[in-house]
C-alpha positions, 0 to 999 in steps of 0.5 A: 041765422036759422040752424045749420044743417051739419053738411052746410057747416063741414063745407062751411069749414073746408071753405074758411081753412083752405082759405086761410091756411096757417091760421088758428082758428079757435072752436069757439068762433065755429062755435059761435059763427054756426050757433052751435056747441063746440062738442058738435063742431068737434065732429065737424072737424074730425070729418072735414079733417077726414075728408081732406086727407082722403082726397090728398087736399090737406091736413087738418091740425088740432093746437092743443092749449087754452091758445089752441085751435084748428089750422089746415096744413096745406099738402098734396099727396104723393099721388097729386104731385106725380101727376103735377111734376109728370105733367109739367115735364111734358109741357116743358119738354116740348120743342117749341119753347127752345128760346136762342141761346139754348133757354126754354119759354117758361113765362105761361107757366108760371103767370098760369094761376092753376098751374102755380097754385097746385106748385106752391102748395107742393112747396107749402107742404114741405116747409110748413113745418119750419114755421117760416115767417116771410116768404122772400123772392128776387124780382121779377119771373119768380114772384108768381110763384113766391106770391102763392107759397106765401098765401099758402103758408100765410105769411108775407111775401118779400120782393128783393129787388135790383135797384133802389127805390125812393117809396123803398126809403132807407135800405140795405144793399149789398153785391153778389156773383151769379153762379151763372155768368159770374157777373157782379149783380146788386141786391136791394131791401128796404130795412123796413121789409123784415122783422129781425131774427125772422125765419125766411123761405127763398123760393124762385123759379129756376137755379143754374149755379145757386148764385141768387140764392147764396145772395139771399143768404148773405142779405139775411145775415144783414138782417140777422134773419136766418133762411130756414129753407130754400125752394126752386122750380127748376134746377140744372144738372150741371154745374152739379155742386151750386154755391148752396147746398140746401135746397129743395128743387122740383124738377131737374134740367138736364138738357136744352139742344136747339139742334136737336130740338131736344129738352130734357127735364124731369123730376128731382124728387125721387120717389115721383 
């Protein structure tokens, strides 16, 4: 390979970190993909890092010790998840999307690839530090989302599901109350699924009474796994006390009036 030219090795760098993020990469495979000095690449680092935390597009890490390396810390800026959670508010808030029963149409976007990949990495920057090692969802509408924190955060993603599956083999079931409708609902995951004594992060699309997510907590115990964090979209005002106390939500709903025409969410993070 003739010799790089250092823009083509920091754009190089920004392209390999963000597209692995979570990953340790050692100087010595830049050193040796660019043939160049780790010294050099150093400097490289230091200005993809800057240029990163300029832009609120993530944060370079350095992983002192002989195993150690570089990572990117995926995170949005205060002033990128303003402008993402504002404008959700604003398409979820219109009239159109009141579904029969008082629900809201949500199901563009969350298939929406731009949309869900700025929402994750929200999710991505504040659990990174917990150091989880699958990111676990129920079947089906919170997948999207759960699929992309996972690709942020570079771990594996686990589906729970309804029903048992013959290509699932032996697996672990267990019964849990919706917090909703207080209705009995089953929970289903192979015993292959997870490593035991892992760390999980939970994250859904939407939490009315916390039912599901104090299921997930139950089928963790199953695997003596521990859930180190849980993330939701969209929660609702009321009830106010869920059957889960810790969780990290995005936006609050606070009203679905079809009379009305009348929905009324916005952010759950204070200072946005």
């Amino acid at each position: 390979m003739d010799k790089l030219q250092r823009n083509e090795r920091v754009s190089a760098l920004i392209k390999i970190l963000c597209d692995s993020p979570g990953k340790i990469f050692t100087l010595g495979y830049f050193a040796e993909m660019f043939g160049s000095a780790k010294s050099t690449i150093s400097e490289d680092i230091d200005i993809a890092g800057n240029t990163l935390k300029r832009f609120e597009l993530g944060n370079i890490e350095t992983i002192p010790g002989a195993a150690g390396g570089v990572r990117l810390m995926p995170f949005l800026g205060r002033g990128r998840v303003h402008e993402v959670l504002h404008s959700l508010c604003g398409e979820l808030s219109k009239s159109e999307r009141i579904l029969p029963g008082d629900y809201i149409y949500m199901l563009d976007i969350i298939c929406d690839p731009e949309r869900i990949s700025k929402i994750a990495r929200i999710f991505a920057g504040h659990f990174f530090s917990q150091g989880v090692d699958y990111v676990v969802t129920v079947e089906t509408k919170g997948i999207p989302l759960a699929f992309e924190t996972a690709k942020h955060l570079n771990v594996p993603l686990v589906i729970v599901r309804h029903y048992n599956e013959a290509t699932d083999g032996s697996s672990v079931n267990i019964n849990y109350v919706s917090g909703s409708s207080k209705k009995i609902q089953t929970m289903v995951l192979s015993l292959k699924a997870l490593r035991r004594k892992s760390r999980l992060l939970f994250i859904d699309d939407f939490m009315k009474g916390g039912g599901t997510a104090k299921g997930i907590l139950e089928l963790a115990k199953e695997f003596d796994c521990e859930v180190a964090g849980i993330g939701v979209l969209i929660e609702t005002a009321r009830p106010q006390k869920k059957l889960v106390d810790n969780y990290f939500s995005l936006l609050t709903l606070n009203e679905v009036n079809e009379a009305k025409d009348l929905i009324d969410i916005k952010p759950s993070i204070s200072w946005v």
